[in-house]
N, C-alpha and C positions, 0 to 999 in steps of 0.2 A: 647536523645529524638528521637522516631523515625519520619522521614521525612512525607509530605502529599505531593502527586503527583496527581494531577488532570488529567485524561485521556479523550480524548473528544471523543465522538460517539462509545460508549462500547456497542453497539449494533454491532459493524463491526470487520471485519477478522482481520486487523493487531491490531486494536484495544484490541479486547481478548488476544492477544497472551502477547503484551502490559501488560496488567495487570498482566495477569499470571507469566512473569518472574517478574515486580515488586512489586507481594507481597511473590513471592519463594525469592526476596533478602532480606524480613522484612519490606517494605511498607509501611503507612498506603495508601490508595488508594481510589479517589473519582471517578467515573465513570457519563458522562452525560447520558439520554436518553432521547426522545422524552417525554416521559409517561410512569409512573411506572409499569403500565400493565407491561413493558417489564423486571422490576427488577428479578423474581422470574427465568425468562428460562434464562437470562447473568448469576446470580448468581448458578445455577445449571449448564453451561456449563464451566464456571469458576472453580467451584470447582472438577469438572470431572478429572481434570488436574493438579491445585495448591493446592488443599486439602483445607485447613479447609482458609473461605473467613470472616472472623470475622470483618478484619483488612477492608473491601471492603463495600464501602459506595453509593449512589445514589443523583444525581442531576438533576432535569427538565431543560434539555435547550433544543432550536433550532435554528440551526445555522440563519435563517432568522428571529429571535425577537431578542430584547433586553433584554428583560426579562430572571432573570436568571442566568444571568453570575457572574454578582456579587457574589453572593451567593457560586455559585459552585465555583469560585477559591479564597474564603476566607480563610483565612490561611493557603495557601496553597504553600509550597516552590518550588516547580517545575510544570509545565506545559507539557502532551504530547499535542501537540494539530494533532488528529490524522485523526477527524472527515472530513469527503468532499461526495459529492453529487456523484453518481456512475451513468453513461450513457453512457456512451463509446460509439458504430456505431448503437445504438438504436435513439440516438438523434441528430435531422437532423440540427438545430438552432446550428452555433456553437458558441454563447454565451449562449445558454440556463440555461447551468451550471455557469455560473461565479456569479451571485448574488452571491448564498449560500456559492459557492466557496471561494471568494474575500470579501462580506462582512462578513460571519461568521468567517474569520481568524481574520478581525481587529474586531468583537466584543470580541474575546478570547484576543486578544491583550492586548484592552483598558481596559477590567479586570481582566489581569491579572499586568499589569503596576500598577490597582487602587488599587492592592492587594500588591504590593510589590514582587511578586512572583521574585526568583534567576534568574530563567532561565526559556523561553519556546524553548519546540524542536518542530517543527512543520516537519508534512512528507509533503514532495509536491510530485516528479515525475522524474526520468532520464531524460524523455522528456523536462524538466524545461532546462536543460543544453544539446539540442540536436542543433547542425547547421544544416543549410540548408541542406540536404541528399546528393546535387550534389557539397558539397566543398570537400574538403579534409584534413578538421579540424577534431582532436578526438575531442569527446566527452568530457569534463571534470569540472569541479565545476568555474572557469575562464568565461566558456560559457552560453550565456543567450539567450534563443530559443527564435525567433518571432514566436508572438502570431496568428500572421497575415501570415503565412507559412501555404498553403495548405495541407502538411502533417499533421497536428495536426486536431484532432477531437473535441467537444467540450469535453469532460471530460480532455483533455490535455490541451486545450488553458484555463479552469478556473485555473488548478496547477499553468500554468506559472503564472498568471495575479494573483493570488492567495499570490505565494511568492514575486513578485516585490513589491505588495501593502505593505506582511507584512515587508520587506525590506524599504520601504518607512517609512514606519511608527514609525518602531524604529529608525531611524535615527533622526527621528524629537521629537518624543513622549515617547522616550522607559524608560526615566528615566534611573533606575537602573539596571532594569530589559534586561538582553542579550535573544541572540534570535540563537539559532542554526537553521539549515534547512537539515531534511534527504534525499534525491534524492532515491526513490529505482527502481530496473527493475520493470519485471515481477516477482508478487510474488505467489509465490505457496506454496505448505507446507501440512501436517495436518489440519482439519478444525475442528474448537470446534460446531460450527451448522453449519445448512444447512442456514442460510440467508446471505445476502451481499458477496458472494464470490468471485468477483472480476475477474481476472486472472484465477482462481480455475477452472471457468468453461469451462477454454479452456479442461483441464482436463478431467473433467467432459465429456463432448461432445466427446471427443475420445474415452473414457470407451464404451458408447454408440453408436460408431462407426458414428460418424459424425466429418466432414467431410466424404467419403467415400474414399477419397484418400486425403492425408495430402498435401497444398499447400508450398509451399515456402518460407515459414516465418519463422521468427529466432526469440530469445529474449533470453535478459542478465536477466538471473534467479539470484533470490536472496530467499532463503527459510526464510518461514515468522517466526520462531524462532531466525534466525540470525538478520531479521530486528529488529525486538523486542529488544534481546539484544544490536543493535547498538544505539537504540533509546536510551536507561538507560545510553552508554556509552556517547554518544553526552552529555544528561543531567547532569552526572556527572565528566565528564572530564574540568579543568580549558584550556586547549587548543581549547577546542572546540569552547568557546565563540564566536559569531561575523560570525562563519566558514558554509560553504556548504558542505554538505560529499553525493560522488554518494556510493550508496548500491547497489553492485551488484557482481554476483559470474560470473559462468561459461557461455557461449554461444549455446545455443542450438538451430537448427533448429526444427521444428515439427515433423519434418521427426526421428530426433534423440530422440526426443521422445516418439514415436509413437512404436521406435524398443525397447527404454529404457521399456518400457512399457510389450511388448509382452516378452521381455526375463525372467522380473523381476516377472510378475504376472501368466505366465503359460496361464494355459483355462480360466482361470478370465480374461486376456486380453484379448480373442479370438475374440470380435468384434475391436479392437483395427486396423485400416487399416494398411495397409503393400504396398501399395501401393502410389506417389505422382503425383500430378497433374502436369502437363505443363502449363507451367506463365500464357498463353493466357487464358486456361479456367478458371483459378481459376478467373480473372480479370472479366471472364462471373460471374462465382458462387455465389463471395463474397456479390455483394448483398440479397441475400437468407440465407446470415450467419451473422445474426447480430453481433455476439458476436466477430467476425472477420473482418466483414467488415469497421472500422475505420484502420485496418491497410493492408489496401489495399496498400496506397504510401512503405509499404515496400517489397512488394512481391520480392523476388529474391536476397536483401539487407543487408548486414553484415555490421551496421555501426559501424566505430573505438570508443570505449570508455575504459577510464581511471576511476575505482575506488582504487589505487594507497594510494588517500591523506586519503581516510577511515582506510584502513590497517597501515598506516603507523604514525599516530597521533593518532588512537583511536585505534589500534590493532584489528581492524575488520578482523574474519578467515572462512567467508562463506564456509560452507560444499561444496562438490559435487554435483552439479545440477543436475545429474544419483540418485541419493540418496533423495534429496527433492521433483523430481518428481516420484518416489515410493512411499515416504511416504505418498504423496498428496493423489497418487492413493490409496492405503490402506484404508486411512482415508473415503475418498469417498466411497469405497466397504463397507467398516464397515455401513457407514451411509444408505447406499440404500434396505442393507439386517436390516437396525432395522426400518426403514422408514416402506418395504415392509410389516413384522411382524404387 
């Protein structure tokens, strides 16, 4: 009999990609949305890529009601719970995000506990298992970021507070039902639409030649196809139960992307900057750069991190982060010139 996997917020980037490798494995697959208005362009951007979506079904929910949930994860053997509220250095409140954040995980929770479901994988954040910037601890699944560390933005302090709660929760509540937690970097990749793109738009704004000189910032890339698959793997690996897995590939500066970029793409990269800023100004800039300016605290910073326990209990084999930020950019060029049309 085939399996039903409940995915949450099928309107968003990891989310899609989500589906699409769980119905290319033979799925059946329920996707939430806000409002069905949105069924008709997920199931068309879906099937762009997984072919025929027969097996792909639709649920109203939102992560701040109750209503809803029930329904969507009835009968349902597994759980992505993938869904979270996106603000990154746009939002000034850094609790702003944690309702939706923190209570929409324990509504997915509590129905999926009231459903019996096997397993929920829920994604949090790298930053979920980040130390202080100025210790000397790596990174790794062991480590539990404060919430209350100036370095975190709010769309990072809801992850953390987000996974502690649903940590809490199973501990007390969970029944039968186990609870894996994915960690990923920065995700880039292919984009099935133009909405909720996350990370993507760092991308995006270099194509565009913005910044005009690439500042000093780094990120442990993870292409969003390999999240995807690590997600399916968390879900159906008996090891994983109970476990924290960081997702994340190779290390890149901006800077090394910027040059990935211009070698890879030609005169399509040609506004792509080639040029990087000195600490000081970029620390003037960043507030004029929304989309970067929550990771100010790391201007200049290569923190230690360990994804080790993903590779090595779930066989997690992340591509080349030279490779996922090409394809990123492609995907993007495709999109702009059918946009433009």
């Amino acid at each position: 009999m085939t399996e039903t996997v409940l995915v949450t917020g099928g309107t968003g980037y990891v989310a899609g990609w989500c589906i699409v490798d769980l119905l290319q494995r033979g799925y059946r697959v329920r996707t939430t949305v806000r409002s069905l208005t949105r069924e008709s362009a997920v199931r068309e951007a879906i099937g762009a890529v997984a072919g025929e979506t027969g097996r792909l079904s639709f649920a109203v929910a939102d992560l701040l009601s109750d209503e809803g949930w029930s329904a969507a994860t009835a009968g349902c053997d597994y759980v992505l719970h993938v869904a979270s509220p996106l603000g990154g250095g746009k939002v000034s409140d850094r609790l702003a995000l944690t309702e939706p954040a923190r209570g929409g995980a324990l509504r997915v929770l509590r129905a999926a506990v009231d459903a019996e479901v096997n397993r929920v994988v829920m994604t949090s954040a790298a930053a979920a298992a980040r130390p202080s910037l100025n210790s000397d601890q790596v990174s790794d699944e062991t480590m539990w970021a404060d919430p209350d560390d100036p370095q975190f933005d709010a769309y990072r302090v809801s992850k953390i507070l987000a996974e502690r709660a649903a940590w809490d929760f199973i501990k007390t509540s969970g029944g039968s039902t186990e609870l894996t937690t994915v960690l990923p970097g920065a995700v880039f990749g292919p984009i099935l639409t133009q909405d909720n793109l996350g990370s993507v738009k760092i991308i995006q704004d270099l194509l565009h030649g913005s910044p005009p000189a690439t500042p000093r910032i780094g990120f442990w890339v993870v292409d969003v196809r390999d999240l995807a698959d690590l997600h399916v793997r968390a879900m159906t690996s008996p090891a994983a139960a109970g476990e924290r897995f960081i997702a994340a590939g190779d290390f890149l500066w901006m800077e090394d992307m910027a040059k990935t970029l211009r070698a890879g793409l030609g005169d399509r990269g040609g506004r792509v900057p080639t040029r990087r800023l000195p600490n000081l100004v970029v620390k003037m800039l960043l507030p004029f750069q929304p989309d970067l300016r929550s990771l100010a605290p790391l201007i200049g910073r290569k923190f230690a991190l360990n994804s080790d326990k993903a590779r090595r209990v779930l066989g997690f084999a992340p591509r080349p982060a030279t490779a996922t930020v090409i394809d990123c950019a492609e995907s993007l060029l495709r999109s702009f010139s059918v946009r433009a049309t």
